[in-house]
N, C-alpha and C positions, 0 to 999 in steps of 0.2 A: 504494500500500500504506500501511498506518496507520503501518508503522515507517516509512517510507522519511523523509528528512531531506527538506524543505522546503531549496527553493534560488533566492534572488530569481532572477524570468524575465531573460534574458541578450537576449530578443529580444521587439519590440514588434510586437503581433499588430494589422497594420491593418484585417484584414476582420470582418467582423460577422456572426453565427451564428445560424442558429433554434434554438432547442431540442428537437431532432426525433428520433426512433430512428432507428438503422444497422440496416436486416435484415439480417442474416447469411445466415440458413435460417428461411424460414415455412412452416409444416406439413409439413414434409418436403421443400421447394422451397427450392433456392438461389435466391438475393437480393444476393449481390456476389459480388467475384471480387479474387483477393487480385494487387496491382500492384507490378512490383519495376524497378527500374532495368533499362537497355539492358544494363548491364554492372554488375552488384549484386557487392557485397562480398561474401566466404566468407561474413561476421555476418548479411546480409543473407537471402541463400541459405537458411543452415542455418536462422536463427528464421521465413521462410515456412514450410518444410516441416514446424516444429513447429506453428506455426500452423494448417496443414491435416488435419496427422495427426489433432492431438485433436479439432477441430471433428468429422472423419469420424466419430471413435470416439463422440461425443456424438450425434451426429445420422444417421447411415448416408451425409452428402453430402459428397464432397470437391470441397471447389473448386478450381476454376480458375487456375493461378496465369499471370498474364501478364508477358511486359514489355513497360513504358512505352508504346512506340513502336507495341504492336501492339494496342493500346485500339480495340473498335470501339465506335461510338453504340448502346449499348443503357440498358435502366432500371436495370441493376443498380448497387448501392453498391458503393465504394471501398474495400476495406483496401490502403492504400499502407502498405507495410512497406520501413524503410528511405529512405538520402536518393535521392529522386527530383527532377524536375524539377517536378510539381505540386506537392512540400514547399516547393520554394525559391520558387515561387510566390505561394504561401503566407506568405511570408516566415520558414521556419523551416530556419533554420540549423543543423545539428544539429554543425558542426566548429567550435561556439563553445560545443559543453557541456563541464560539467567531466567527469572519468574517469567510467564505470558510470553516464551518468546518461540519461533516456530523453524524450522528451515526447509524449502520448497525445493527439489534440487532434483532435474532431470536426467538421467542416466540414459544413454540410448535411447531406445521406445518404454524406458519403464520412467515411472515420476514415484518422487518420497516425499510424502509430509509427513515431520512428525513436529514433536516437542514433548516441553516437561508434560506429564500425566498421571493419573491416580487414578483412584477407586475411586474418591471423592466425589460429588455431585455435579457435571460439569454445568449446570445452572447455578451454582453458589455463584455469587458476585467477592466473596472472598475467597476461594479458592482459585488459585494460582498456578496451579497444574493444567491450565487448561490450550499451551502452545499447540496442541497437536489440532484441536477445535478452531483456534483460531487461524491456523493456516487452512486449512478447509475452505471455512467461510474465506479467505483473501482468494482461495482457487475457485469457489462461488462467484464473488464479486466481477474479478476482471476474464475470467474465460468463459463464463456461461450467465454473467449479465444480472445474476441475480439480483433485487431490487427488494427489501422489507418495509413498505410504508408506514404499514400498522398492525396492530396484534390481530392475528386469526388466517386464516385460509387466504382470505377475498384482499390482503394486506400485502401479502407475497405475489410479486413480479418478478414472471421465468418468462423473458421473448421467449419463442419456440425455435427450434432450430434441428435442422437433420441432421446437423453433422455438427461433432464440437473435436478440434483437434488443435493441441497444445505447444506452444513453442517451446525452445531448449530453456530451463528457466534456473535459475541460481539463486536462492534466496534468503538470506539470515534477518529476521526483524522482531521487533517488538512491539506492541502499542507503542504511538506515539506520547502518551499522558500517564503516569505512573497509576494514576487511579481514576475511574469516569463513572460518576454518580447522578442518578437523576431522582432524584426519592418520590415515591409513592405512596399512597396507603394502603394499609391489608386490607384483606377482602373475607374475613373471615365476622360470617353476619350472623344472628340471630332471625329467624323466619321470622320471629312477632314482632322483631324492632319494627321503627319508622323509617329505616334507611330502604331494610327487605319491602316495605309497602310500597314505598314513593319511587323505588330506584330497582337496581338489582335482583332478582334472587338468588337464593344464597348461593344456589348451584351454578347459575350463570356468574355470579360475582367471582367462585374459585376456578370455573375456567378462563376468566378475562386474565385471572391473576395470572395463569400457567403458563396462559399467550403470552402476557405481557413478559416475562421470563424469557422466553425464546425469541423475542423481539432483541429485548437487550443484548442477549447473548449473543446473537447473530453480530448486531452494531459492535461485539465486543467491549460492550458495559462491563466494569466490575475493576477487579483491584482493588477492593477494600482492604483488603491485607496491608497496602503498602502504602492506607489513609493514616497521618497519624493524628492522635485523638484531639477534641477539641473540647470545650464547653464554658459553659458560662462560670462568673463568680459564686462560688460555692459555699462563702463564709456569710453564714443564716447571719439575718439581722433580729430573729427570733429565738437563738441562740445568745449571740454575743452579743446584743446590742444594748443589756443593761449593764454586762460586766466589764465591755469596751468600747463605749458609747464614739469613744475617739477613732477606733478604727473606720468607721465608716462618715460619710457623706457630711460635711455641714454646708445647709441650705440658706438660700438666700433670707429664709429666716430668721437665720444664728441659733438653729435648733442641730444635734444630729439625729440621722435618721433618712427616711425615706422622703426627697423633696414634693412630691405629691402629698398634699393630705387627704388624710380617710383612705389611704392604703396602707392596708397593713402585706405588703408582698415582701418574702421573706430573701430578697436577692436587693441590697441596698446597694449603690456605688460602693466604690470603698476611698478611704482618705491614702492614696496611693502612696503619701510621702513619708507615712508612721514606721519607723524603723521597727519597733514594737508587731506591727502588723506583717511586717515583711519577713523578719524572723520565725512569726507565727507562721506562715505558709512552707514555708522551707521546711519545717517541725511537721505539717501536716504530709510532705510528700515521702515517697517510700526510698526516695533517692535513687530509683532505678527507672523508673515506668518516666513517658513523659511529663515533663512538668507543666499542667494546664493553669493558666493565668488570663482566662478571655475575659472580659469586662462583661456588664449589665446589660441586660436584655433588654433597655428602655434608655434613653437619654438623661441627662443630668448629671455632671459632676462636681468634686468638691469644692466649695468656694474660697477653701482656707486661705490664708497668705501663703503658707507653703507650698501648695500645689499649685497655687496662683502663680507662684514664682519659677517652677518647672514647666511653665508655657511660651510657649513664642508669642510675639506679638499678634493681636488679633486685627484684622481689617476693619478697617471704616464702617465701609459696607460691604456685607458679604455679596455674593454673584448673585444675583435675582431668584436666580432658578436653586438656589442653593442653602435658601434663609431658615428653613429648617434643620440645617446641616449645624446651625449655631445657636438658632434660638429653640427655648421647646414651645410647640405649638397650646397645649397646655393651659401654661402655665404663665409664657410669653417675657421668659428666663433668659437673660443671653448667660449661656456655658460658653460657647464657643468651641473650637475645637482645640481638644486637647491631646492633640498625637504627640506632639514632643514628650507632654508631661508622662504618657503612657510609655511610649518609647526609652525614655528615660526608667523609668518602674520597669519594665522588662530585664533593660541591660542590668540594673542592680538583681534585680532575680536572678538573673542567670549568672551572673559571677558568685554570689552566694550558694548557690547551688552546684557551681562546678568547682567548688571546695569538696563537694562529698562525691560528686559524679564529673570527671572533665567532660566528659561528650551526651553531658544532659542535653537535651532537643526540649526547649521552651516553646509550649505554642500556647501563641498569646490571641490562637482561636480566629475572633473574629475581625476584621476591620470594617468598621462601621461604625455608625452613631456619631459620637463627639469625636471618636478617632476613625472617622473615614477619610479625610484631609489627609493628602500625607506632612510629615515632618518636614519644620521649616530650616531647623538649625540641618546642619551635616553631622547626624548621629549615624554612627554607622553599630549594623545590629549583627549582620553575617547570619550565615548557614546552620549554627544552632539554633535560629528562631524558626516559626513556622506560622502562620495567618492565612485566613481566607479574605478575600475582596470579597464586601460584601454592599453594593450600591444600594441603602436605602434611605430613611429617614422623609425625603423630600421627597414629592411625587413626581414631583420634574425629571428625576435623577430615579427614580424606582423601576420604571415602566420603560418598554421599548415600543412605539417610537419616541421618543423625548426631542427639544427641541436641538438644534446643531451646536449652540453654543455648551451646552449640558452636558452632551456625548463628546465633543476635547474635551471637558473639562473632567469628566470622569477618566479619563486616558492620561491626563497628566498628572492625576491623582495615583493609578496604577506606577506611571513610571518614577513618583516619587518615592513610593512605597520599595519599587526594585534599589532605588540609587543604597537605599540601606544596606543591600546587600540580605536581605529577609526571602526563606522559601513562602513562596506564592501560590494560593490555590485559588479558585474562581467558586464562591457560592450566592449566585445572585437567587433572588427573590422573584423575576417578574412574568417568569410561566403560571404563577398563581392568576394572575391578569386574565380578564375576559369571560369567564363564568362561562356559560356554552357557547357565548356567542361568536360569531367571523370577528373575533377581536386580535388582530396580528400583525404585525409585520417580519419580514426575512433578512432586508439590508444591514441594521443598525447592530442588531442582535450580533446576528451574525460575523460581523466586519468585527465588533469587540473582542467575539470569541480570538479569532483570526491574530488579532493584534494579542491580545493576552498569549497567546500560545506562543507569537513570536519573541515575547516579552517575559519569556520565561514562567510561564503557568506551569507547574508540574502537574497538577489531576483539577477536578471539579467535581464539588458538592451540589446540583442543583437544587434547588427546596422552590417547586416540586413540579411533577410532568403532572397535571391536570387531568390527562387523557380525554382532550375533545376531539378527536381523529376525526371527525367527519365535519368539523368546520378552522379549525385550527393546525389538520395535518400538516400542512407544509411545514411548517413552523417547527412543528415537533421533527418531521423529520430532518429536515437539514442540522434539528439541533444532535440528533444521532449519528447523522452521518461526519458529522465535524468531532464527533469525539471518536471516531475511527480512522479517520480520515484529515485532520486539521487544515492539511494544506489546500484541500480542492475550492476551487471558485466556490460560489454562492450561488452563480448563476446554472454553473454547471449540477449541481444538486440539484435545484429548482427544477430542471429541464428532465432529469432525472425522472423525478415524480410526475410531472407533468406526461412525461412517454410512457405511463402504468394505464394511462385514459386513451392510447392505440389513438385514433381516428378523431377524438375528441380533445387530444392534448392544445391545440391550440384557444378552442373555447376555453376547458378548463383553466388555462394558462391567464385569458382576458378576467374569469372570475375571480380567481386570486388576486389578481390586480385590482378588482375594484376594488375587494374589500381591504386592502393594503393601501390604497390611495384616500379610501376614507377612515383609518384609522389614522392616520398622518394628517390626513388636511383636519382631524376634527384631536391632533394631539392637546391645543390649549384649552378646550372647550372638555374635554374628558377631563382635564385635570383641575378646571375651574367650577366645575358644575358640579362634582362627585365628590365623597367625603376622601381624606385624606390615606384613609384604609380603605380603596374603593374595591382591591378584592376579596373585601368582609364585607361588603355591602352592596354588590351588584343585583343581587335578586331583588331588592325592593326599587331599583333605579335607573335600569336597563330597560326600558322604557321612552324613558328620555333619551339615554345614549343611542340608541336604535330605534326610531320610529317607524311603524310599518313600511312606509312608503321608500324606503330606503332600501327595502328587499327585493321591488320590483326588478329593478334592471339584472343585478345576481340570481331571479327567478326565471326570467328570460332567457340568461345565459347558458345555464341548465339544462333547462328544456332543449336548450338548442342543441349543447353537447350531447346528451341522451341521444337526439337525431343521428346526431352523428353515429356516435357508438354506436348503436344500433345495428349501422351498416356493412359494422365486422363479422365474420361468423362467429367470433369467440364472443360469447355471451358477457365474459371477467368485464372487456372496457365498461360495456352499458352497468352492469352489478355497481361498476365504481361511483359512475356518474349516479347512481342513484343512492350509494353510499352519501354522496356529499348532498342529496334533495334531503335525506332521511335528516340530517344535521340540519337544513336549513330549515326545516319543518318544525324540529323540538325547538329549536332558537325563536321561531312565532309564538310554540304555544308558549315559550315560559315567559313572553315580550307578553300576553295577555294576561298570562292570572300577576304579573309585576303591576300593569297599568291596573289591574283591582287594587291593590293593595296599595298603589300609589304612597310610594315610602315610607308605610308604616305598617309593624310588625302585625299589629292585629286589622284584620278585615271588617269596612264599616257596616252595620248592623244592614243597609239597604243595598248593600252586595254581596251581602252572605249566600246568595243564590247564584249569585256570579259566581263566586270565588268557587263553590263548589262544584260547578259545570267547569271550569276551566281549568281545576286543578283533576276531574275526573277522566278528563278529556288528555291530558297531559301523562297522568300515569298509565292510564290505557296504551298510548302511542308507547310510552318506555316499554311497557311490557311485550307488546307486539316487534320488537324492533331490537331489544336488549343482546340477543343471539350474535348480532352482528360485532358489540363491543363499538357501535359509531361514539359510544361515551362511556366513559369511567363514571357509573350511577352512581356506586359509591362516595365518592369525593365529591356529587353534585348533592347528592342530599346530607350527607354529613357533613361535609365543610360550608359548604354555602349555604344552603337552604334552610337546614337544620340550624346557622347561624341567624337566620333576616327573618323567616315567617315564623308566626308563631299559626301553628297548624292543628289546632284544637278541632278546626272544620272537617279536619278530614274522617277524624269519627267517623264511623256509620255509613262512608261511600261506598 
């Protein structure tokens, strides 16, 4: 793959190669036969049968899978999959690579994939043994075109083709990203809940879940093994806060404690300059495991002189689009940003700590909040620290698309963050965005990704893939295929998915567009019109964001596609285009029972007859249409829904 990292060869290849094709399948005729060990790994096992599946689906021919032992003399080529005794042969070692790494390497008319493997589950996203899988899928991708848009059957794009035959190929690589994460929610439901009612059942929800597994896997998700740990402050303010009132927070009050009142939340700032406080943390760590020191999961910090005096100087006025970044909205506090000050409280943590451990690894979690700004002074932190980018706080700065001055400005924040010399992971927030709706863009997103990867991103924490495949897919995928792939264009993915719709790719291509052109032309108007947490609050508001009349022309478009599609014999184009009508359809009805409820949790007494035709009307359509997985119910009724409405009406439907 073009993203994959380049890894000097570990093992010296003494035999000498022609440069010759592997037949696979000519004219409809098998031409090898795929070879596995006496006694082949789970890894091994499971990436033949992907290997067979899609060839059959590309070609109508499934081969033959053998083992080793039971090879009779005939003309056909080799795909040895996995470490056999003709790799070792070979001289290719595959339990001398590093983690996720694979080697593709043609010999004559025979082809080797293997890598590291186990018994292990090659769907774990921390299990690391899975090079042999991963070269598979890279012989999937570029010799037989494979294409994973979305979880399930109707997701998977195999052109067809009569003949698949292979050039001399030579290949050592690795993921490109140490770790590539996109979080989800379980799917393990309850039949009586409200999630089972409104959304999923429970049985559909754990096959979405399965899909969604071999979606990832295929993109090459995973590496959690080689995430290291992260999390918030952990010194309870319900604990320590009468016995060490000093350790934590003092508010513009001249109180300590939490600067919100009437919360009692048990994660307070902390007074980062208390020597006392510092030593106590170092006391709490085992001296071996990483040392986590991520700040507060909410803005605010200490106003003392002391930590006052661990800050850079603050701006005038802050960037328009970035006034949240300083003040809290709140409260209407200037903190400001305090990355020095943190920066600073880092480096004494880790030279205290590397009294007991020298190559303690400090991860100071997240960068965000009052330290999302990078550092103004030239504190340099190096390769024992560890952080994620995380763009939030200000809506301007949260969501993609954002306005152009927002997007440098988040870029310069990143490469200030690198000048420190600090390892870098990428965990943005703004897949949460758009609730079911065509709420997306590809450019902006995307170009960041691009630039972070160039800028030194080692993995990615997403938080979270939503799962609206049937009106947000593009989106989702190009964000899969760049964590496999980091280096390819945008346009060239886009084009990608667009060739899954055969006959209709070009319509499809105009409707993404629109709805790309009107999330952009309507960027200030989303962010002016909507609360601040507008993806905790789109069911009761979407509405406004999306008024009917706005779905004409993308209703149009559609229909037209279908036309098109149609005119293939392969049934899959038209399935898709109606994949993406079936999404544009839930998006009306939940635009209708929103305009009932008109932003407010409870439905009013002379709509109550509304509410409950339109929300009957709504879970009907889920239920009929949930097989497909065009939406992750789950996450639509428990994180959104289950957030906005209050759904007392649905009693008794």
């Amino acid at each position: 793959m073009a993203g994959s990292k380049s890894i000097p060869f570990l093992i010296l290849f003494s035999i000498s190669f022609a440069f010759s094709q592997i037949r696979v399948v000519t004219n409809s005729t098998p031409q090898a036969i795929v070879v596995i060990a006496d006694n082949p790994s789970a890894t091994a096992k499971f990436a033949a049968q992907e290997l067979v599946d899609h060839i059959a689906l590309a070609t109508g021919i499934t081969l033959r899978v053998i083992p080793e032992s039971n090879q009779q003399e005939d003309p056909f080529s080799r795909l040895y999959i996995g470490e056999t005794k003709a790799a070792a042969k070979q001289g290719i070692d595959a339990k001398r690579l590093p983690r996720e790494t694979f080697i593709m390497r043609s010999v004559g008319n025979d082809l080797f994939i293997l890598g590291n493997e186990s018994d292990a589950d090659p769907l774990d996203p921390r299990n690391p043994d899975v090079g042999t899988l991963f070269g598979v899928y890279e012989f999937l991708e570029n010799f037989v075109n494979v294409r994973w848009l979305w979880p399930g059957k109707l997701g998977t794009f195999v052109p067809r083709a009569s003949t698949i035959e292979i050039p001399a190929v030579k290949q050592l690589e690795q993921p490109a990203l140490f770790f590539r994460h996109m979080r989800n929610h379980g799917h393990v439901m309850d039949e009586n809940s409200l999630d089972a009612r409104l959304g999923f059942s429970p049985s559909v929800a754990q096959q979405y879940h399965e899909a969604l597994d071999f979606l990832y896997r295929r993109h090459r998700m995973g590496g959690l093994d080689a995430m290291p740990a992260t999390g918030h402050n952990k010194i309870d303010w319900r604990k320590y806060g009468q016995t060490h009132p000093e350790w934590f927070v003092l508010t513009s009050e001249g109180r300590r404690g939490n600067p919100k009142p009437g919360r009692e939340d048990p994660q307070v700032s902390l007074c980062v300059t208390n020597e006392e406080l510092q030593d106590f943390i170092i006391d709490q760590w085992d001296g071996k495991s990483t040392l986590v020191v991520g700040p507060e999961d909410s803005p605010g910090r200490c106003l003392c002189e002391k930590c006052r005096a661990w800050d850079a100087p603050q701006p005038e006025t802050p960037p328009w689009f970035a006034t949240l970044m300083y003040t809290d909205e709140d409260t209407d506090v200037f903190y400001g940003q305090t990355s020095d000050r943190y920066a600073r409280f880092w480096k004494v943590i880790q030279e205290k700590a590397a009294k007991i451990n020298p190559d303690v690894l400090v991860s100071v979690s997240y960068l965000y909040e009052n330290e999302f700004t990078a550092p103004v002074a030239d504190i340099r932190l190096g390769k024992n620290f560890f952080g994620e980018f995380v763009q939030w706080r200000d809506p301007h700065l949260r969501y993609f698309p954002m306005p152009d001055a927002a997007f440098e400005w988040i870029k310069e924040q990143w490469l200030g963050w690198k000048r420190t010399g600090i390892r870098m992971a990428y965990r943005p927030n703004y897949l949460h965005d758009g609730y079911v709706l065509p709420h997306f863009e590809t450019r902006q997103s995307g170009e960041f990704f691009k630039f972070a990867y160039e800028q030194g991103m080692e993995g990615t924490d997403f938080d979270m893939n939503t799962g609206q495949w049937a009106v947000q897919g593009l989106r989702l995928y190009m964000h899969l295929r760049l964590h496999s792939d980091p280096e390819l264009e945008i346009e060239t993915i886009r084009q990608e998915y667009f060739q899954a719709f055969g006959p209709a790719a070009k319509s499809v291509e105009k409707y993404f567009d629109y709805w790309e052109k009107y999330a952009i032309e309507n960027t200030l108007n989303f962010i002016q019109n909507m609360e601040v947490r507008r993806y905790a609050k789109y069911p009761l508001e979407v509405h406004e964001a999306f008024p009917p009349e706005v779905f004409v022309p993308a209703t149009a478009l559609l229909e037209r596609a279908l036309k098109e599609a149609q005119s293939s014999p392969l049934s899959e184009f038209a399935e898709r285009v109606k994949f993406l009508q079936i999404g544009l359809q839930h998006a009306l009805l939940t635009i209708e029972l929103a305009a009932i409820h008109d932003g407010q949790k409870e439905v009013p007494q002379n709509r109550l007859n509304d509410a409950k035709g339109a929300l009957r009307n709504l879970v009907q359509f889920r239920k009929d249409h949930e097989h497909l997985f065009f939406s992750d119910l789950y996450h639509v009724t428990s994180y959104w829904e289950g957030r906005c409405w209050d759904m007392d009406y649905f009693d008794g439907l």
